[in-house]
C-alpha positions as a printed NumPy array, in Angstrom:
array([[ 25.617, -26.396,   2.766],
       [ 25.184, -23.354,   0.252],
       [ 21.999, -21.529,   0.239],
       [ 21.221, -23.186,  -3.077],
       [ 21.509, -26.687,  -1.735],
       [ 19.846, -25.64 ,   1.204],
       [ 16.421, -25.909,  -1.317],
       [ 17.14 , -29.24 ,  -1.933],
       [ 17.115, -30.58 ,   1.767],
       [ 13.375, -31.666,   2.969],
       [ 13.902, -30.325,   6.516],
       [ 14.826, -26.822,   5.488],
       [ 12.11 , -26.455,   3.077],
       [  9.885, -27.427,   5.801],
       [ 10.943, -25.211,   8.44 ],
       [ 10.575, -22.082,   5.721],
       [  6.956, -23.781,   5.328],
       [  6.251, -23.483,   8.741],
       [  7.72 , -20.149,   9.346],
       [  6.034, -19.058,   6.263],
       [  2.438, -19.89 ,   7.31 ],
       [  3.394, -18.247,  10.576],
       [  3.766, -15.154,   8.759],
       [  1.084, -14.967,   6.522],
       [ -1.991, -15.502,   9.781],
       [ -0.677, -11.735,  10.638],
       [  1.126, -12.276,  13.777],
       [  3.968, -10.423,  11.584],
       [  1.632,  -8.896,   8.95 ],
       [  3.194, -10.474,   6.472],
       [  1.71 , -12.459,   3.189],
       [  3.102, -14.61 ,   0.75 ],
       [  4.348, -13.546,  -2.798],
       [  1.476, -15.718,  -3.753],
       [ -1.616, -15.076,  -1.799],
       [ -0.036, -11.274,  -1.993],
       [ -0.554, -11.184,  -6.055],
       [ -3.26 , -13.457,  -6.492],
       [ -5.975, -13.155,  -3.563],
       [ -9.404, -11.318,  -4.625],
       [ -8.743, -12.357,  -8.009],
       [-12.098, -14.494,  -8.23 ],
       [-14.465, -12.408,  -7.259],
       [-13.098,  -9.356,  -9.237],
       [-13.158, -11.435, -12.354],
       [-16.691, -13.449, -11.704],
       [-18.391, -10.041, -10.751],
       [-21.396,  -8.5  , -12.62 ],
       [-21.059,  -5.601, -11.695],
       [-18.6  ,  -2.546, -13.57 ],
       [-14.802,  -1.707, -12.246],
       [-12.238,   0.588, -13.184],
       [ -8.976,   2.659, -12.976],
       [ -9.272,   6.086, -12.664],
       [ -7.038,   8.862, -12.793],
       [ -7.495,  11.361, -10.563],
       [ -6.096,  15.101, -10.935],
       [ -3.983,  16.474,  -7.84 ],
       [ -2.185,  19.65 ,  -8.339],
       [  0.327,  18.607, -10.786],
       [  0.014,  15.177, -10.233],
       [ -2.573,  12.396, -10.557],
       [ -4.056,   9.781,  -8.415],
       [ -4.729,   6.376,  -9.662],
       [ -7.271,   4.777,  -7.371],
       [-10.125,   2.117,  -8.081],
       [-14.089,   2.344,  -8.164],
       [-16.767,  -0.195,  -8.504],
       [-19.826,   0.564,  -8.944],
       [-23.274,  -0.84 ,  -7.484],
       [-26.015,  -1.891,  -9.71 ],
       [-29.187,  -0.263,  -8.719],
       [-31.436,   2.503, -10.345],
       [-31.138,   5.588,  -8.541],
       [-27.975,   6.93 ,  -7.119],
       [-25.539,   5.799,  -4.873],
       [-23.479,   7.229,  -1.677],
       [-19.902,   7.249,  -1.867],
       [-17.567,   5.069,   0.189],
       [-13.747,   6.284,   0.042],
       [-11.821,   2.284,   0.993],
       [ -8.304,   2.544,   2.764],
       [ -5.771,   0.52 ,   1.883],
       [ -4.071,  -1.99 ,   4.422],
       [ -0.387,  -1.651,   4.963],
       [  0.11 ,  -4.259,   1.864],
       [ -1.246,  -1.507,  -0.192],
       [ -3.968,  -2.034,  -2.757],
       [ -4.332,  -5.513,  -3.223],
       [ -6.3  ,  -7.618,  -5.03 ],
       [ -7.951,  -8.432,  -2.118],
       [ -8.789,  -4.846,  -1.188],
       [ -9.927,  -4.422,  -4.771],
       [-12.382,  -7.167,  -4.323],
       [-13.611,  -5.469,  -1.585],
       [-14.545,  -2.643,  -2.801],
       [-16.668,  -5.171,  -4.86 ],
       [-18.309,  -6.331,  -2.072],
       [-19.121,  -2.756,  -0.877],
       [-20.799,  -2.531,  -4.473],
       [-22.631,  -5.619,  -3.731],
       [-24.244,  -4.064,  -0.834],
       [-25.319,  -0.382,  -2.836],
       [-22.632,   1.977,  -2.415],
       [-20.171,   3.131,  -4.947],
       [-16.576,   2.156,  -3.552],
       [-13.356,   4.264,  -4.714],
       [-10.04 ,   2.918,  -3.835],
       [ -6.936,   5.317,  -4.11 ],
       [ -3.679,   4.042,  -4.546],
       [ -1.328,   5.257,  -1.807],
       [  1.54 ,   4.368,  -3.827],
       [  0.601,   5.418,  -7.362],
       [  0.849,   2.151,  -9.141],
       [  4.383,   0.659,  -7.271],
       [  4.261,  -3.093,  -8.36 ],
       [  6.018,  -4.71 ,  -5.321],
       [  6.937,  -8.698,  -5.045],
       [  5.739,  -9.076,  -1.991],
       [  4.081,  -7.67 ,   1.178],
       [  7.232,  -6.458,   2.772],
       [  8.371,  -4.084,   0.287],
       [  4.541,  -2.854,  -0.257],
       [  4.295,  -2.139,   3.722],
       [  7.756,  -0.421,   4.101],
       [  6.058,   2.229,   0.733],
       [  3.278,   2.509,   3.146],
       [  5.013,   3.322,   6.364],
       [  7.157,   6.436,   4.106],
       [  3.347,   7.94 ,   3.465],
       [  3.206,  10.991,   5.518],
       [  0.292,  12.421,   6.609],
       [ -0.013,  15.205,   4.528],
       [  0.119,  12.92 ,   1.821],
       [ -2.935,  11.005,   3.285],
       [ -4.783,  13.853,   3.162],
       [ -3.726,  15.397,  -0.204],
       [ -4.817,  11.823,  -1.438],
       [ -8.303,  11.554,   0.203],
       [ -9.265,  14.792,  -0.401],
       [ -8.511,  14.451,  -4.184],
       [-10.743,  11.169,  -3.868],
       [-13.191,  12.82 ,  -2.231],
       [-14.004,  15.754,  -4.787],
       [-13.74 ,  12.54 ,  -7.496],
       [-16.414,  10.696,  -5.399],
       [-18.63 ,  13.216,  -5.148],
       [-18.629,  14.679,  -8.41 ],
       [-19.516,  10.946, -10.334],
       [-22.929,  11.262, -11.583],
       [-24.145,   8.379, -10.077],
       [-23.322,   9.703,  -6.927],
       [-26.205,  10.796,  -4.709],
       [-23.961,  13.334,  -2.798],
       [-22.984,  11.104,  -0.027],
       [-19.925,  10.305,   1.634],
       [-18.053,   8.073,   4.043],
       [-14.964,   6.5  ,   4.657],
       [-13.703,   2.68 ,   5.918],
       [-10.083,   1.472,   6.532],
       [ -8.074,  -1.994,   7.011],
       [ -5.361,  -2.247,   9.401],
       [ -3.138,   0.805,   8.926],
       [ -6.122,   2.26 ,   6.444],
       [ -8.608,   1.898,   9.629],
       [ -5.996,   4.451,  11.609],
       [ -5.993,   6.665,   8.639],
       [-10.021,   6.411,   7.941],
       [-10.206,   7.568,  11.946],
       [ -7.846,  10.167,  11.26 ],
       [ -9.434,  11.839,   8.116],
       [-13.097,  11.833,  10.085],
       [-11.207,  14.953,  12.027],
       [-10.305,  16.396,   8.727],
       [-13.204,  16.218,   6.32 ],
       [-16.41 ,  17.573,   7.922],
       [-18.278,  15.717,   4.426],
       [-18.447,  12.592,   5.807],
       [-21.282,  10.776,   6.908],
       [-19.595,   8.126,   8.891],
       [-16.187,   6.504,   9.322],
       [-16.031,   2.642,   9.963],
       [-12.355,   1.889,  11.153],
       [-11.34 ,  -1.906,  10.868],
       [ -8.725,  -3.146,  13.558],
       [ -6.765,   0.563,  12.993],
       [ -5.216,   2.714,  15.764],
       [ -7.528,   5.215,  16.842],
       [ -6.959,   9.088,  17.938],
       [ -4.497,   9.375,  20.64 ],
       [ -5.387,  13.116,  21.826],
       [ -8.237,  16.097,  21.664],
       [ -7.151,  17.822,  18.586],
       [ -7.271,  14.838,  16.639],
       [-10.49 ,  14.24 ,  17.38 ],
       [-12.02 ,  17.707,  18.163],
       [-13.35 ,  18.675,  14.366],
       [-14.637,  15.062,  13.927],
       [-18.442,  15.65 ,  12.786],
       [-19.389,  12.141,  11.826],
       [-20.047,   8.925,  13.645],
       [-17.487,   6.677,  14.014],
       [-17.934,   2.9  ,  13.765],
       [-14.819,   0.85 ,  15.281],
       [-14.632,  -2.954,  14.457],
       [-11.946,  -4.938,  16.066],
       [-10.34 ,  -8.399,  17.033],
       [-10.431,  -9.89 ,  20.707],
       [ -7.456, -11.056,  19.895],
       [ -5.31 ,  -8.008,  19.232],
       [ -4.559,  -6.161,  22.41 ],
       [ -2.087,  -4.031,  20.417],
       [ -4.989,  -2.174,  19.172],
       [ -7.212,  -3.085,  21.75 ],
       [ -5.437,  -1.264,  24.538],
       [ -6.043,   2.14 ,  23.029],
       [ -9.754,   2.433,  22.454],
       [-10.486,   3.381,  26.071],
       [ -8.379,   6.274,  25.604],
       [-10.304,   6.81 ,  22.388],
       [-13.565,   5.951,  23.879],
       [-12.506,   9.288,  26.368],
       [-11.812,  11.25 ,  24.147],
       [-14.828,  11.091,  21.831],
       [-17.266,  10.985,  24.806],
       [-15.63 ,  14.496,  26.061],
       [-16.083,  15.986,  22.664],
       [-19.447,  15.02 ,  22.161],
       [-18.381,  12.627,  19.403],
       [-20.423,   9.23 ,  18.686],
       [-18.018,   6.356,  18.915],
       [-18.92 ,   2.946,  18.731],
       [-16.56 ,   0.498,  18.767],
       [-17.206,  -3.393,  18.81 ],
       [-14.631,  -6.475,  19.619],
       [-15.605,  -9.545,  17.489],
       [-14.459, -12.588,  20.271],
       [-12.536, -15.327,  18.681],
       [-10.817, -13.131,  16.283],
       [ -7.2  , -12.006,  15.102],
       [ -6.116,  -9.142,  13.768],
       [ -6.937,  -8.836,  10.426],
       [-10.045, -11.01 ,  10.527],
       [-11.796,  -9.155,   7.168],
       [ -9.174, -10.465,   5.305],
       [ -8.289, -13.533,   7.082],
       [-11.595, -14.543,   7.669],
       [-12.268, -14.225,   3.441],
       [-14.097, -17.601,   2.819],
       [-12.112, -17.542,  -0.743],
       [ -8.788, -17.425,   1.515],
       [ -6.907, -20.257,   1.39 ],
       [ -5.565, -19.64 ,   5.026],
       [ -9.109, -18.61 ,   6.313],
       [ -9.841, -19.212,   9.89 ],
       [-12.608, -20.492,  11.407],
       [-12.606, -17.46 ,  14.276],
       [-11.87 , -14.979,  11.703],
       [-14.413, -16.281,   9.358],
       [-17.265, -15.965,  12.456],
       [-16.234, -12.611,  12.927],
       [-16.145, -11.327,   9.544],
       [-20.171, -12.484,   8.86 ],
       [-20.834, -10.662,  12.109],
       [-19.164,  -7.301,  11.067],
       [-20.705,  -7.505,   7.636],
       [-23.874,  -8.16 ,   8.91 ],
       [-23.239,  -4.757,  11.298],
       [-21.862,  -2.888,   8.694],
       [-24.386,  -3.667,   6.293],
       [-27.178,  -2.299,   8.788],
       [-25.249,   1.018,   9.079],
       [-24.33 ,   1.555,   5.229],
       [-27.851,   1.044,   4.994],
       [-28.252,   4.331,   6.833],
       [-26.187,   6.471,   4.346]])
């Protein structure tokens, strides 16, 4: 059989099905074309409130990255929103709506400078190549952005997603600005330096079900504590890795656990944005 015949056989289609779904619950952080293009969509386009492309000046270069705002009457902290290793989706887009929803200003930049990729794959392997003096370069620029919008009340933290949680960690140690960090499911600090100029709490929300990342917060939880750093991190039980996503009511592959787990971190996080 040819690989174009192959399409035509019921059995084969449904084994790339199966496989397929596999994929796209995250066990290999992978999404389909579809869900990859389209999820977020809805809420972005049924939204009150305003969203927009920026450009934002780096050296000789510029930053495209993407801000909603909140609709209240007096102004509004500043939440920089890191990407996932899919890069900035419509579902982290729609996010940052959802930020706005709850009174902060949220500013997306966009790692990858407006790559259009087919799928998830080729947007994580762009993702992986980011060094970290890239990251940096790329928040900072954000940073001086955020905080120079009028509507900004001169606050400033950070949150990540998956990779983006690692990074949002990671820039806590190099922007003494912030006001907090809140790292989703992302690899925390792995020795003192990279946490020693951290000035800011740190808020760590993660899966039961994701020892991968699991295993290294009592190393992390060491390392803050010797500092004199505030670290609080908090495992959501029945969840997967990924669960803010995954866990999207407007997902078509939501799941139950991840769906739980998602209302309790937003009611957490809601609590502590409130603080800003």
């Amino acid at each position: 059989m040819n690989w174009l015949n192959r399409f035509a056989d019921p059995v084969y289609c449904l084994v790339r099905l199966i496989v397929g779904l596999m994929f796209a619950c995250h066990g290999g952080q992978s999404l389909s074309a579809q869900e990859y293009k389209d999820f977020g969509k809805d809420r972005l386009n049924n939204s009150p409130r305003h969203g927009e492309w920026v450009d934002i000046k780096s050296g000789d270069g510029t930053i495209k990255a993407f801000v909603v705002y909140p609709e209240r009457k007096d102004k509004a902290p500043a939440v920089l929103v890191i990407q996932e290793i899919f890069g900035l989706t419509d579902w982290l887009r729609s996010m940052c709506d959802e930020l706005a929803e709850n009174g902060v200003i949220a500013i997306a930049p966009d790692f990858l400078n407006g790559q259009k990729f087919e799928d998830a794959d080729g947007a994580s392997k762009a993702i992986s190549a980011v060094t970290q003096g890239q990251i940096k370069t790329v928040l900072d620029a954000t940073a001086d952005y955020a905080l120079k919008i009028p509507a900004c009340n001169g606050t400033l933290a950070v949150c990540g997603f998956c990779r983006g949680g690692g990074w949002a960690f990671m820039y806590a140690n190099m922007n003494s600005k912030l006001k907090a960090a809140y790292s989703f499911y992302g690899a925390p600090p792995e020795s003192p330096e990279q946490v020693a100029n951290i000035s800011c709490p740190v808020y760590g929300f993660y899966a039961e079900n994701d020892e991968r990342v699991n295993a290294t917060i009592p190393k992390a939880e060491e390392l803050m504590k010797a500092a004199g750093k505030k670290y609080e991190p908090v495992i959501y039980k029945g969840a997967g890795h990924g669960f803010m996503r995954s866990g999207e009511p407007a997902n078509p592959n939501m799941r139950e656990g991840d769906k739980k787990a998602r209302e309790e971190a937003w009611a957490r996080w809601k609590k502590l944005l409130k603080q800003l």
